[in-house]
TORBA-824008 format. One record per residue (C-alpha): x, z, y. Coordinates in steps of 0.05 Angstrom, whole numbers. Each point is the difference from the previous one (the first is absolute). Layout:
REM residues N
site x=X | z=Z | y=Y
...
//
This chain:
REM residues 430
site x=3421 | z=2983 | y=1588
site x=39 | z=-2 | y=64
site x=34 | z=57 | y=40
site x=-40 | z=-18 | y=55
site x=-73 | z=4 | y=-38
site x=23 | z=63 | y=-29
site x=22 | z=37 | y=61
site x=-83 | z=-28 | y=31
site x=-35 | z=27 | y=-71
site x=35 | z=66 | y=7
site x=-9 | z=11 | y=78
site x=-77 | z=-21 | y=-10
site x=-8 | z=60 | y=-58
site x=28 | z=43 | y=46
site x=-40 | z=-16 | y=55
site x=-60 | z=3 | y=-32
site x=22 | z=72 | y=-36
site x=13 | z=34 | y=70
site x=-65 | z=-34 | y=24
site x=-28 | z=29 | y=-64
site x=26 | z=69 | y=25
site x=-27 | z=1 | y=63
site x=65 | z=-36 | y=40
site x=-33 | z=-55 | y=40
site x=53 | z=3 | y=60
site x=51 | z=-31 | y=-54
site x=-42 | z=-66 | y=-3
site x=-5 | z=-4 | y=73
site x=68 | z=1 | y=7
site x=8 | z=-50 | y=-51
site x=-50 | z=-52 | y=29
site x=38 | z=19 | y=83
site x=60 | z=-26 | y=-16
site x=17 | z=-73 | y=-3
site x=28 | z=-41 | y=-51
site x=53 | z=-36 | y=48
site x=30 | z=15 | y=64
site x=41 | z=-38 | y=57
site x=49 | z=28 | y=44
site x=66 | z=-1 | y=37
site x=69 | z=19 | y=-11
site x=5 | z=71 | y=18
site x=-70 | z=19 | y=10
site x=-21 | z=67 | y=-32
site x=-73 | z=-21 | y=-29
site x=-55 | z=49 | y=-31
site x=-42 | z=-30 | y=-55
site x=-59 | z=46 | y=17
site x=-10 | z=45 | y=77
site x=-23 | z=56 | y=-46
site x=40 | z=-9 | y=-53
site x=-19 | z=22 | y=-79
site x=32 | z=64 | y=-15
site x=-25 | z=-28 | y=-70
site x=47 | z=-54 | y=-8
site x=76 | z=-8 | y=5
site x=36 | z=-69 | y=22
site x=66 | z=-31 | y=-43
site x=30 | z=-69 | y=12
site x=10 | z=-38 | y=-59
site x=61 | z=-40 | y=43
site x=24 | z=48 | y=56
site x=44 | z=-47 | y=30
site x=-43 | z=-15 | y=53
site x=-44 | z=71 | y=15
site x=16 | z=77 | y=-4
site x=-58 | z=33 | y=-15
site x=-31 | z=70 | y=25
site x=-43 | z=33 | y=-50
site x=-13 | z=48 | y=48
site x=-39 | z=-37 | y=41
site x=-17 | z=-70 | y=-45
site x=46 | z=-43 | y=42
site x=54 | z=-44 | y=0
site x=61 | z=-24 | y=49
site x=13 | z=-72 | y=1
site x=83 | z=-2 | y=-4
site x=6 | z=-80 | y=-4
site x=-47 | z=-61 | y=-11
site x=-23 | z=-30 | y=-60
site x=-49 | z=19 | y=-54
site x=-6 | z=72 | y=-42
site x=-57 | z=30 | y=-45
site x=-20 | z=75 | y=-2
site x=-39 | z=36 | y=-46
site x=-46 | z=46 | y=17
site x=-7 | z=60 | y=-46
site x=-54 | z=52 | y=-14
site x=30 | z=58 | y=-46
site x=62 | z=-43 | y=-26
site x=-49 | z=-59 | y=-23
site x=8 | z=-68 | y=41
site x=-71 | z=-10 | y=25
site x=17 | z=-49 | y=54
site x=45 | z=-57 | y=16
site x=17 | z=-25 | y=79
site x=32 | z=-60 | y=23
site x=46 | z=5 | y=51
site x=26 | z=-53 | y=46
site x=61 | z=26 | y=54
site x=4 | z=-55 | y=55
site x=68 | z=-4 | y=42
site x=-5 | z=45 | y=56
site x=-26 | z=-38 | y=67
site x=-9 | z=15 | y=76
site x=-17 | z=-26 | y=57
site x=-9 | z=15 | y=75
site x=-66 | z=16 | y=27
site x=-30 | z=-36 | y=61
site x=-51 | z=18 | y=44
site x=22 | z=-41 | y=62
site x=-49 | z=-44 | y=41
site x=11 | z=-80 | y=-10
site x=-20 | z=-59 | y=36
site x=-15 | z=-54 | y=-58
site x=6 | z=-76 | y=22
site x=-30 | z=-53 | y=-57
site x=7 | z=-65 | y=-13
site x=-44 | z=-33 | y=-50
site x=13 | z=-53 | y=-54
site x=-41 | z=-61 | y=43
site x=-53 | z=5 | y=48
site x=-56 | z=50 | y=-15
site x=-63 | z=-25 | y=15
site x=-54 | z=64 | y=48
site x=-51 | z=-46 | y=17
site x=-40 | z=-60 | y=21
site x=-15 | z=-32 | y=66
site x=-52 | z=-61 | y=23
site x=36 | z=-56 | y=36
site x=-42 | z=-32 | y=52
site x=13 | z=-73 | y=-15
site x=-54 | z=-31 | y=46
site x=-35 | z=-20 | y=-62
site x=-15 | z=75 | y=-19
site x=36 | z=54 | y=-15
site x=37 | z=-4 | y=-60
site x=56 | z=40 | y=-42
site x=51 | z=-48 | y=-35
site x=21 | z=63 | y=-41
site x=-60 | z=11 | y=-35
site x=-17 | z=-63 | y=-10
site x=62 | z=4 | y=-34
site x=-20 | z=51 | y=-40
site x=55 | z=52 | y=22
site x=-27 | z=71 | y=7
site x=20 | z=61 | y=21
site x=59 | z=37 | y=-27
site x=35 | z=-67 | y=-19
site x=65 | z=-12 | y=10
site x=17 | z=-68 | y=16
site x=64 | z=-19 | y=-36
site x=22 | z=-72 | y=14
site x=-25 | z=-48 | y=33
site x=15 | z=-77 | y=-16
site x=61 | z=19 | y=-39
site x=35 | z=49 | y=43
site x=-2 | z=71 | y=0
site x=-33 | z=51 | y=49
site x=26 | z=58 | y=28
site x=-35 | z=5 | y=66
site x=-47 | z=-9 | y=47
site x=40 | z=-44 | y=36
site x=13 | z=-47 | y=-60
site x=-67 | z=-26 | y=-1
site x=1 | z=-10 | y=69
site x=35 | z=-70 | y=-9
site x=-37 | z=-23 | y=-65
site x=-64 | z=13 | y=45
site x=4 | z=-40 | y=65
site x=38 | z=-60 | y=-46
site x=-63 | z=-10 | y=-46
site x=-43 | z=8 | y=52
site x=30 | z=-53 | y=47
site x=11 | z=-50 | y=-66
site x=-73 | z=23 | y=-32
site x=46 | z=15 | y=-60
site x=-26 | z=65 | y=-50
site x=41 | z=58 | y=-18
site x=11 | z=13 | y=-73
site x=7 | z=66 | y=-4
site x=20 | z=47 | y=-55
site x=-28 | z=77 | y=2
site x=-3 | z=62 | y=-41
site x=-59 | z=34 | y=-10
site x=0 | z=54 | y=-45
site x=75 | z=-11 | y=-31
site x=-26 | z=-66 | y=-10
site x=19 | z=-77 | y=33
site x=-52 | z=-40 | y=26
site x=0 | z=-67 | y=24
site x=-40 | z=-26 | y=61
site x=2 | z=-52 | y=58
site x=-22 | z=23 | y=71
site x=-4 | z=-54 | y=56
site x=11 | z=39 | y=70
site x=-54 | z=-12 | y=53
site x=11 | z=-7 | y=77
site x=-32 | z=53 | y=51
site x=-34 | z=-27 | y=42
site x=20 | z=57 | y=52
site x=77 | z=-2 | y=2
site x=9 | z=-58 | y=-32
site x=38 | z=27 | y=-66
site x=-3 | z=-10 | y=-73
site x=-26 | z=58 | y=-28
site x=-8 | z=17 | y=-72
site x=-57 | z=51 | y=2
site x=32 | z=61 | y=-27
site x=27 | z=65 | y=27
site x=71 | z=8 | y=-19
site x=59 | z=49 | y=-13
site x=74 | z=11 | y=-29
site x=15 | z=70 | y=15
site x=-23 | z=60 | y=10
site x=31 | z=76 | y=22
site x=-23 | z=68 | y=2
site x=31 | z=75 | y=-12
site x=10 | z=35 | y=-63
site x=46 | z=56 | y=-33
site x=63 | z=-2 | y=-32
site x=-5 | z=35 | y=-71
site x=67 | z=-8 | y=-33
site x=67 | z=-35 | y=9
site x=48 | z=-2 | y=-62
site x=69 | z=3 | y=21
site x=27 | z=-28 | y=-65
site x=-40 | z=-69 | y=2
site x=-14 | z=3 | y=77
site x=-81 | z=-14 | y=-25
site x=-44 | z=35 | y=33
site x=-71 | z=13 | y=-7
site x=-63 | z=11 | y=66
site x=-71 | z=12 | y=7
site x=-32 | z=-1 | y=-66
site x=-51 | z=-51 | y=-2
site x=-5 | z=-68 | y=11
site x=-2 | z=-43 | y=80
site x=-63 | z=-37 | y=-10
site x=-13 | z=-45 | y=62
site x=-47 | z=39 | y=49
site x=-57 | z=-66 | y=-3
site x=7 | z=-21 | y=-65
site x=9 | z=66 | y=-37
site x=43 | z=-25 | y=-50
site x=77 | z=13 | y=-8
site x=51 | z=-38 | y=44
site x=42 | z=-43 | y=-57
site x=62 | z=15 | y=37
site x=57 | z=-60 | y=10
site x=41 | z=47 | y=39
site x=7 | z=61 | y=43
site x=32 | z=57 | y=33
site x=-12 | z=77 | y=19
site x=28 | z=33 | y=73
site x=1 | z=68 | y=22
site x=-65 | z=18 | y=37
site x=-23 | z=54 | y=42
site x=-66 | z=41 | y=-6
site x=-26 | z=2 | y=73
site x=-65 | z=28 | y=-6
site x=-53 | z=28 | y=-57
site x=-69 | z=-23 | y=-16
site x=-35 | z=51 | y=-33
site x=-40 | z=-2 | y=-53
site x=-72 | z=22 | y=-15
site x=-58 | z=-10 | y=-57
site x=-12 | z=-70 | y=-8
site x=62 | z=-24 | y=49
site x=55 | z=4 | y=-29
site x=70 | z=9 | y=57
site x=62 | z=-38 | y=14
site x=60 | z=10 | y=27
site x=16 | z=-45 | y=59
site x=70 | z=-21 | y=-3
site x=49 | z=-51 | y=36
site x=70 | z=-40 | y=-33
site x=67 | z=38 | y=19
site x=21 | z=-19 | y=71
site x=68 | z=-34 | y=-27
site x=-53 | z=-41 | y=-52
site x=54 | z=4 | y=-50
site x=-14 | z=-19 | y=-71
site x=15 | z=48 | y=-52
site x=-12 | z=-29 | y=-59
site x=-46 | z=-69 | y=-37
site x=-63 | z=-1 | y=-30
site x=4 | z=-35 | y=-71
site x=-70 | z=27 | y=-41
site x=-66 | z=17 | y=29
site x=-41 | z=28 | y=-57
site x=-58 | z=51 | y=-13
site x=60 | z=55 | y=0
site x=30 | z=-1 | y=61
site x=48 | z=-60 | y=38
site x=69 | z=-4 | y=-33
site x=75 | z=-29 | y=27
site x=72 | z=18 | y=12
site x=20 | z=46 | y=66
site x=59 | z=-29 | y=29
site x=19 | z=71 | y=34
site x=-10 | z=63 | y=-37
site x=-59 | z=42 | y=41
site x=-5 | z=77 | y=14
site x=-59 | z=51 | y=9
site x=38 | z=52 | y=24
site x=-30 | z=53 | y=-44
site x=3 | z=-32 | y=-77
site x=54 | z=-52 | y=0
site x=33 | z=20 | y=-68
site x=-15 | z=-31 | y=-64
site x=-61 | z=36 | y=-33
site x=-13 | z=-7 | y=-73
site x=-67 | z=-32 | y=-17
site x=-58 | z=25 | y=-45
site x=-43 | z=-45 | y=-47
site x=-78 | z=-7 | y=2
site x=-5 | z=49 | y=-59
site x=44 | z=54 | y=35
site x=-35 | z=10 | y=63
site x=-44 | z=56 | y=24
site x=-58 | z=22 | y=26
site x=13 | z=49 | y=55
site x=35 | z=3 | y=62
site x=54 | z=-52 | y=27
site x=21 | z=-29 | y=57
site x=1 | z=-73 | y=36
site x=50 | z=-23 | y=52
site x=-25 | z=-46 | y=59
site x=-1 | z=-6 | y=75
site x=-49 | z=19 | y=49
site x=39 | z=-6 | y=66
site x=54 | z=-44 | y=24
site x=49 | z=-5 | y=-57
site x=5 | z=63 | y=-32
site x=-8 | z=4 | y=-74
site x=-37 | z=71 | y=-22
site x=-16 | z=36 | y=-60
site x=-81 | z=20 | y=0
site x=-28 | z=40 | y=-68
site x=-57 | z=-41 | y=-41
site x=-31 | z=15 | y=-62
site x=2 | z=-37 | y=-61
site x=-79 | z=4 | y=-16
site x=4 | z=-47 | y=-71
site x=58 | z=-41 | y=-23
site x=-9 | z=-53 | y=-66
site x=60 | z=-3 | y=-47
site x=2 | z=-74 | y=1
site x=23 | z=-37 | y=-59
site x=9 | z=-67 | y=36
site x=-5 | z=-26 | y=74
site x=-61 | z=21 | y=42
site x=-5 | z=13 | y=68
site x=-50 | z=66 | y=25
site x=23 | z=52 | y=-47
site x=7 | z=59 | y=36
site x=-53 | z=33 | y=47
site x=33 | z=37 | y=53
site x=-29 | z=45 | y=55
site x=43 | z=9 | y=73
site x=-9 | z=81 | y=0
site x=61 | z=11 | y=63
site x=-44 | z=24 | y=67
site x=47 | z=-41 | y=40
site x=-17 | z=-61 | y=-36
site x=-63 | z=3 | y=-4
site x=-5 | z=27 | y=68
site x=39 | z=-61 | y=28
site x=-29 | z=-44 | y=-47
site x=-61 | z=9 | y=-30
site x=31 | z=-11 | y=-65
site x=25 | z=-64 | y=-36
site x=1 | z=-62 | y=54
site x=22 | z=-71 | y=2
site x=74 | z=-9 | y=5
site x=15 | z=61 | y=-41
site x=-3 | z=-41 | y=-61
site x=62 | z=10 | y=-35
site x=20 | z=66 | y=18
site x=44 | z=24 | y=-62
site x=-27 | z=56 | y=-34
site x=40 | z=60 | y=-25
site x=-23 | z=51 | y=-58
site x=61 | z=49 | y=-28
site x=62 | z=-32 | y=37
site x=-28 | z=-70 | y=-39
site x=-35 | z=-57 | y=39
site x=-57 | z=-14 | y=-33
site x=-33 | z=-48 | y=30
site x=-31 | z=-26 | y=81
site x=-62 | z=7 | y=27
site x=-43 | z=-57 | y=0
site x=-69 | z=-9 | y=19
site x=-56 | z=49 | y=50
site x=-63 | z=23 | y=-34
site x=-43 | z=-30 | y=57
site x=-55 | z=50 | y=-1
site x=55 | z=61 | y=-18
site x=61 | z=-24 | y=51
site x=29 | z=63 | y=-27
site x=19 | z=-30 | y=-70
site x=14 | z=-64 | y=-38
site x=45 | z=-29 | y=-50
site x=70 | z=-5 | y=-15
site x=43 | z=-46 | y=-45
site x=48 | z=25 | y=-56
site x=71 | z=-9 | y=23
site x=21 | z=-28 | y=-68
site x=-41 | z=-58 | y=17
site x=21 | z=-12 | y=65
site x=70 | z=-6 | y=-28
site x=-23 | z=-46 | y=-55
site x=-32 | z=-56 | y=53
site x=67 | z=14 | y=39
site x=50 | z=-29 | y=-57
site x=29 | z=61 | y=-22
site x=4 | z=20 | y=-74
site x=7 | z=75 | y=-9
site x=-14 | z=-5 | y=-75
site x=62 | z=-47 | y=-11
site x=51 | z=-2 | y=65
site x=49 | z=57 | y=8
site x=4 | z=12 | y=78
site x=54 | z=26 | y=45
site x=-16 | z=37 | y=71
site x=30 | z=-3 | y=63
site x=-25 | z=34 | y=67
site x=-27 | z=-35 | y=53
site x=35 | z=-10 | y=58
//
């Protein structure tokens, strides 16, 4: 029999003895703590908030943790991999994994941003009848191209814009020749042959279809990681405003912008912050990844917030809170401020998902000036115990007072950056 089955037979008799005698609090304590734990290189971590005066904690390789018996927790001194045992009157009841990742930080955002897109094609928002003098007619869905396509090529040559089709269009329809054109629907290619027809009104070859390559907006900075220059804003997906489905992005960049005014919010509508591009329109950085977490590049300059602009260690999904905390964002001009929310539920995700926290805006001055969450503060980094933990993401439409945030470790996962793997160096922004 193995040292291992041995130490479980013996903790289970004595379990069951104290439970025999009466001592129930010893099993709860047993079942409350977990069987493996991840955190970072010099975090001081508590296996249980009221911790079992019942049981005593001993590292079977203490190269990696000190232990506290005094209060059932550990310090993380470097990164790698230790087991404790947890002891209840000098008999090994319980084992716990431990896994001690290399300590990371990185600087907090809470900046507005003016977000310029350029998609992979030409996304396709609607149709249109051509009045050909022999009806009305649209050559694009005869062609069988709906909306939210993206057309892709067309007779062998790539398209990037609206004004690439431009020239394929009025040459076919002066020759009578068909396009063949090549688009993506659903991640998927698609082949199809549209033959433009002449309006009758201006006397242009039209296709039938409403159009468009880009697309801009506002959002929030969340993070910017000195180390790789990645950064990380807003949270959740840009899905085009007609088609509702996310912008596959070719290209892009993000600007400075300024918050000029406040709609506020109310049941049922949710606000938005009305914002214009930095004066001096200078690019601060490219847009590489828009996904369900947030839009994702490289900052050419390093940015300030003026309040938060050193590195901040990060906290996982399992280590965050319910209670208060606090979100950085603008609600006038440029000025980054610190408001107080509330952390109403948080989900100790196991593997990327967007919505798991539910926060609450509880600051009068927010709420007063805001309503609550609005559009455009998507993004805004959220901080719990000197750790961002996450940004706010979406409004609760018929409760404009909460909605959801994303997990930070997420956010950095979309953004490239390993923090299970990389070791990281930090530098200030300047």
């Amino acid at each position: 029999m193995t040292l291992d089955k041995i130490r479980k037979i013996m903790g289970a008799i004595l379990l069951v003895s104290l439970i025999g005698l009466g001592f129930v609090q010893p099993l709860q304590d047993y079942i409350n703590i977990p069987t493996s734990v991840t955190v970072f290189e010099g975090e001081q971590h508590q296996l249980s908030k009221a911790f079992p005066t019942s049981l005593a904690v001993t590292t079977i390789n203490n190269d990696v943790i000190e232990t506290d018996n005094s209060t059932l927790s550990f310090r993380a001194e470097q990164s790698g991999r230790s087991k404790m045992l947890l002891q209840m009157a000098g008999v090994p009841v319980k084992q716990v994994d431990v896994r001690v990742l290399p300590d990371f930080k990185v600087i907090p955002g809470g900046q507005s941003i003016g977000v310029k897109l350029n998609s992979v094609g030409v996304l396709v928002v609607g149709h249109h009848q051509i009045d050909t003098g022999n009806g009305k007619q649209s050559p694009g869905e005869i062609a069988g191209i709906q909306v939210g396509d993206i057309i892709k090529e067309i007779d062998g040559t790539p398209i990037n814009t609206m004004n690439d089709m431009t020239t394929f269009i009025q040459k076919a329809g002066k020759t009578g020749n068909t396009l063949n054109m090549i688009i993506l629907r659903d991640e998927k290619e698609i082949k199809t042959q549209l033959t433009p027809l002449k309006d009758k009104d201006d006397d242009a070859y039209r296709i039938g279809l409403y159009i468009r390559d880009s697309a801009a907006g506002i959002g929030t900075m969340t993070f910017y990681d000195p180390a790789s220059k990645k950064y990380g804003a807003l949270g959740h997906v840009i899905s085009d405003m007609d088609t509702k489905k996310p912008i596959t992005v070719d290209d892009g960049e993000i600007m400075r912008s300024t918050v000029t005014s406040i709609h506020k919010g109310s049941t049922g509508e949710p606000g938005e912050k009305m914002a214009r591009f930095a004066s001096d329109n200078k690019v601060i950085g490219t847009i590489t990844r828009n996904s369900p977490f947030g839009i994702f590049g490289s900052l050419h300059t390093p940015v300030k917030n003026g309040i938060a602009d050193k590195p901040l260690p990060i906290a996982l999904s399992s280590q965050v809170e319910e209670g208060p905390a606090k979100i950085l964002t603008v609600v006038e001009n440029d000025k980054v401020e610190e408001f107080d929310i509330e952390i109403v539920t948080s989900i100790p995700q196991k593997f990327p998902a967007t919505k798991g926290m539910v926060i609450k805006i509880t600051d009068p001055r927010l709420l007063d000036k805001t309503g609550g969450i609005v559009q455009g503060m998507s993004g805004s980094p959220i901080i719990q115990n000197g750790k961002l933990i996450g940004a706010v993401t979406h409004v609760f439409v018929n409760d404009p007072t909460s909605g959801y945030g994303v997990h930070i470790e997420w956010m950095l996962h979309e953004a490239g950056i390993n923090i299970y793997e990389e070791n990281h160096s930090y530098e200030e922004a300047s």
